[in-house]
N, C-alpha and C positions, 0 to 999 in steps of 0.2 A: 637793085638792092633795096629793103626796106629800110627805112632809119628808124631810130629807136623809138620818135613821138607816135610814129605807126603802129608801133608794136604795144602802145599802153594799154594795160590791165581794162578791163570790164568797169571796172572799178573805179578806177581812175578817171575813164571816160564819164560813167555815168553820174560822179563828182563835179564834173568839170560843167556839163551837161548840167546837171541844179544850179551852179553857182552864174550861168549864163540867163538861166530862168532869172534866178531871184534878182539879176541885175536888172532887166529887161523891166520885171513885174514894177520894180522900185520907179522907172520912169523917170530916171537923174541922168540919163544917158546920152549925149549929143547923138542928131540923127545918124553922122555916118558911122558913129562905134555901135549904135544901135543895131544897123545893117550889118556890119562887118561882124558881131556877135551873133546873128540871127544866119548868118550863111556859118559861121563857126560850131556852132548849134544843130544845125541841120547835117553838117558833115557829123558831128559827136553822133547824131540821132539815126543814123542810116548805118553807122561802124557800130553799134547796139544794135540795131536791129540785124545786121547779119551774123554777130556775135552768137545773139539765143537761136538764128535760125539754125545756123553751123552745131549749134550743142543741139539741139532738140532733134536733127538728124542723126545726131551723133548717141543720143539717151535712146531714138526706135532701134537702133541698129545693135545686135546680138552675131557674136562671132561665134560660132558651132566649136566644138572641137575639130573638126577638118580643116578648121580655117574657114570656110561656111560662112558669108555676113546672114543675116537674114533679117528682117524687118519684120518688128514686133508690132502686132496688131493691136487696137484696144480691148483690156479685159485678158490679157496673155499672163 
């Protein structure tokens, strides 16, 4: 079963995801919330990247009227 912090928006992540930067960049961070931010960051960075891969399969793909998927080329 998924829980709900799994299930946050694109949005949310990639909020969460800047506020992890800007802490990092700032350099006021003891080493081990440093690390523990930077593998938290990497989890946010990898759950966005499967996000727009999922849509971008999801934006080539054309449902026919038969029901039909079909994969749109570029220039279609």
């Amino acid at each position: 079963m998924v829980n709900k912090k799994d299930e946050a928006k694109f949005e949310d992540n990639l909020g969460e995801l800047e506020l992890i930067v800007k802490k990092l960049e700032n350099g006021d961070v003891a080493l081990e919330d440093a690390i523990s931010e930077f593998q938290r960051g990497m989890q946010l960075s990898e759950k966005l990247k499967k996000t727009l891969t999922d849509a971008e399969k999801t934006l080539v793909t054309v449902v026919g009227e038969n029901g039909e998927e079909k994969v749109m080329k570029e220039g279609e």
